[in-house]
N, C-alpha and C positions, 0 to 999 in steps of 0.2 A: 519807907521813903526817907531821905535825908530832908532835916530840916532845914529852909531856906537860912542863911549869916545875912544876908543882907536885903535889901530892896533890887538890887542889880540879878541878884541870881533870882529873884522872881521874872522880873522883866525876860534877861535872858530863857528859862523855861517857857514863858510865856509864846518867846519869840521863835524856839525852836518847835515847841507843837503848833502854831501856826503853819511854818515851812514846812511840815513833816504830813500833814494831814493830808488824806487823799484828796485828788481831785481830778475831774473829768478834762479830758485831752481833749484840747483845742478842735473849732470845726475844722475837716478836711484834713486833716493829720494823718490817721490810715490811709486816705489816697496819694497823702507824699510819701509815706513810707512802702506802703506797696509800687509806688511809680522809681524807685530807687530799686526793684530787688528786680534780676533778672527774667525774663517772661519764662523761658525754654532752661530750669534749672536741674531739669530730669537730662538734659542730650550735654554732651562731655564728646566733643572733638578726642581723637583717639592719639594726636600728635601735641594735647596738651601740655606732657613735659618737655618739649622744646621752647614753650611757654613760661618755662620759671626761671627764675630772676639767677644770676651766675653764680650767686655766692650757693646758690643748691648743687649746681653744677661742680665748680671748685669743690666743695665737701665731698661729693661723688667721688673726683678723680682723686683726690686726696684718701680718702677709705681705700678705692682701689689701689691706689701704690702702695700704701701702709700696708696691707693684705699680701702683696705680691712679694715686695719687699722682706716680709715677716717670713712669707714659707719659704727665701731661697734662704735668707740668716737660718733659717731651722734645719733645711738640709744642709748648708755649710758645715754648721752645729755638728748634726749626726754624722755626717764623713769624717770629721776632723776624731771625734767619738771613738767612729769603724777604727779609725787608722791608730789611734790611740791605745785600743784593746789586740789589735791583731799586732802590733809591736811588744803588747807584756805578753800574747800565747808565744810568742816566736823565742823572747827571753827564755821564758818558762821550759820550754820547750830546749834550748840547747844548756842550761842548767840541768834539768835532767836527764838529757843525753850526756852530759859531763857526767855528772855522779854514775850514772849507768853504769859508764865505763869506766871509772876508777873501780865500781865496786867488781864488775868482770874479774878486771885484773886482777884485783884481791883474790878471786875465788880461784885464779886459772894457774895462779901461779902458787909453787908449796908454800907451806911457811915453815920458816924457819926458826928454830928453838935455839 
């Protein structure tokens, strides 16, 4: 335990175990505080969420557009993607239809020495 510096820091301890120490709850206290809590807290109305305050509401619609929003950017995304790849097989593609046929030619025709 630290030792008290001065006469104040006794007093102050003194004064904090005082306010600290248990002590029995006023009469009629359980009956205010049970007369505060709801009698029926087992039954929950079934249209309770039309019951909450808007800003739950707002975040709702907000998640849902965010959500909605997000998968068409993502199929954009992927078309833009598709169209992207099938324009480098189509290059690809008449690049070595080009070669193809230069190298034909090369074979069809003699060579000459």
């Amino acid at each position: 335990m630290v030792e008290p510096i001065d006469g104040r820091t006794d007093e102050l301890d003194r004064e904090l175990r005082e306010h600290l120490r248990p002590r029995s709850a006023p009469a009629g206290f359980t009956d205010r505080v049970m007369a505060r809590v709801p009698a029926e807290r087992g039954s929950r109305s079934p249209l309770r969420f039309v019951a909450q305050p808007v800003w739950r509401w707002a975040a709702i619609a907000a998640v849902l557009a965010v959500t909605v929003l997000g998968g068409l950017e993502h199929d954009r995304q992927q078309r833009i993607a598709g169209e992207h790849a099938r324009q480098q097989v189509l290059l690809a593609l008449r690049i070595t239809g080009a070669t193809l046929r230069e190298v034909q030619q090369k074979v069809q025709t003699p060579q000459q020495k």
